[in-house]
N, C-alpha and C positions, 0 to 999 in steps of 0.2 A: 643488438641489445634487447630488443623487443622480443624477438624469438625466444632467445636465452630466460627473460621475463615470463614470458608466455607458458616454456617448460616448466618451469618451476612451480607458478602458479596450477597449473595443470596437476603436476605431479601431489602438491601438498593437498590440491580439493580432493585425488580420487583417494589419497590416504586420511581423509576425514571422516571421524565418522557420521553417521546416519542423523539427521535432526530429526526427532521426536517434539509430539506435542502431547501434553497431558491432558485427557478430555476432561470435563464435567465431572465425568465417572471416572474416581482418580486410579481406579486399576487396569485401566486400559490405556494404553500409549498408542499413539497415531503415528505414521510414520508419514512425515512429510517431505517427503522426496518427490513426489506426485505435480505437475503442474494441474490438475483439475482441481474442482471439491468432490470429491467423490461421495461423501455423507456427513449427516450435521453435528460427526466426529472431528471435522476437521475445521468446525465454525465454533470460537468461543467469544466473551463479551469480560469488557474492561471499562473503567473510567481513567481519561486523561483530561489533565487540565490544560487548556491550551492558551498560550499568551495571542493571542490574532486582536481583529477589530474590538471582539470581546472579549475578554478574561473572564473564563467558562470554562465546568469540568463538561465534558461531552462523553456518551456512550459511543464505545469502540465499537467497530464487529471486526475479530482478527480469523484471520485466514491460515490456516496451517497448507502452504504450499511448500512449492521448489524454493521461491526466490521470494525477500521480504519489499522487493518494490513493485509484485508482479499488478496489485492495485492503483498501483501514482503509473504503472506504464500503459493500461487498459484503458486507463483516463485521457491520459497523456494522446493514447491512439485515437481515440473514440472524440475528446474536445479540442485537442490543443497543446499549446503550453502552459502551466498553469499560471495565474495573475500571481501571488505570491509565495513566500516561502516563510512559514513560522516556526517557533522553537515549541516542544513541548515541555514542559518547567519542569515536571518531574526526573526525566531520564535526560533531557539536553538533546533531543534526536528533532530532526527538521520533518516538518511537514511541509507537501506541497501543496496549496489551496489554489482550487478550480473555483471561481465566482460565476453567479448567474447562467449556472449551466440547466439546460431542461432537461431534462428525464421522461422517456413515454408514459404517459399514465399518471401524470403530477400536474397539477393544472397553476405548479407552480413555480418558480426556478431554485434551484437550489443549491447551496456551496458545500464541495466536495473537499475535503483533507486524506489525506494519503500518506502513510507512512513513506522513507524514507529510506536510505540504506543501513543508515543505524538504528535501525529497529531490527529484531530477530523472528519477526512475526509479519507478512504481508496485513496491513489495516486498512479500516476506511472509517472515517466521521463525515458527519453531514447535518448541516443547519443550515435555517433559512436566514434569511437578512435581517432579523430582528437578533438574532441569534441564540433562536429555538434549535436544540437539538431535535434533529427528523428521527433520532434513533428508537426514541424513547417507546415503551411497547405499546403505550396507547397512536400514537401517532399514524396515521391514515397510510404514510410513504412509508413506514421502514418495512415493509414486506416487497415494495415495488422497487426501492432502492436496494434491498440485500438479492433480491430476483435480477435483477438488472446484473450488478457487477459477480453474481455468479454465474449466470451466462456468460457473460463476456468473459470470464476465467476458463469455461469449460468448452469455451467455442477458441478459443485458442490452440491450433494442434500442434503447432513447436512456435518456439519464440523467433517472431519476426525484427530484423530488423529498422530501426527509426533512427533518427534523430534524439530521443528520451534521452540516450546514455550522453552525449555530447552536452546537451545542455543543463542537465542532471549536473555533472562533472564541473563546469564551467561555473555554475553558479551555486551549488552547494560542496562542492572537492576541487576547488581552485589548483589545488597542490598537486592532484592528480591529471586536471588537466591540462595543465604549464608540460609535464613529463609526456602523457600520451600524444600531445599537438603540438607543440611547441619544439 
């Protein structure tokens, strides 16, 4: 059954087609097939408002890659599991929130938000425990923090295996993961 699952699935992603991102410059389409960033075509900025400890709209940085969780998995690899999981109020899509994580070069700890699978766009927010958005352009970190997890996207050469997807599933795709484990 899982094989047969497997075909299918297979079969329906190589007939999809290509996801595009619209940059800045809206006559240019980025093609996001790519796991790297390859140029700041493929880096665009949003506000979301997040339900968490604050009830805060935060600046986004979205990532035009491969996959829309390749950020909550780089975290995921790089901290841990994350401490919680929140709802964004506008689109209903889950983030995962990394608490008290350090960052080189930050003389200060800071929480990390991460899109989800129901986002169409790999993201990242980040605020400190007051519940300052780090995004913001005057802010000291958001050059060290957007440095940071684009390295880690482009120091990736194929997706490794973890743990991410199991507990991903478990606790935000319960329905998915009763069928693949159970």
């Amino acid at each position: 059954m899982k094989n047969l699952l497997t075909i299918v699935l297979l079969v329906l992603l190589s007939c999809s087609s290509k996801k595009t991102f619209i940059s800045k410059d809206v006559s240019s389409k980025v093609d996001c097939s790519s796991y790297n960033v390859k140029n700041e075509n493929q880096i665009s900025w949003s506000k979301r408002l997040v339900d968490f400890k604050f009830i805060n709209t935060y600046n986004e940085i979205k990532f035009c890659t491969h996959h829309p969780t390749i950020t909550a998995k780089i975290v995921y690899d790089e901290f841990g599991k994350w401490s919680t999981i929140a709802m964004s109020k506008k689109n209903k899509s889950h983030l995962l929130i990394w608490n008290d994580i350090n960052i080189e070069g930050i003389d200060y700890v800071v929480n990390l938000a991460a899109s989800s699978y129901d986002d169409k766009y790999s993201s990242l927010i980040a605020f400190d425990n007051q519940g300052n958005d780090l995004l913001i352009d005057k802010s000291i970190s958001n050059n060290k923090i957007i440095a940071f997890i684009i390295n880690k996207i482009n120091q990736r050469i194929t997706p490794k295996k973890t743990s991410f997807w199991k507990n991903y599933l478990k606790e935000v795709r319960p329905d998915i993961y009763k069928f693949y484990y159970n």
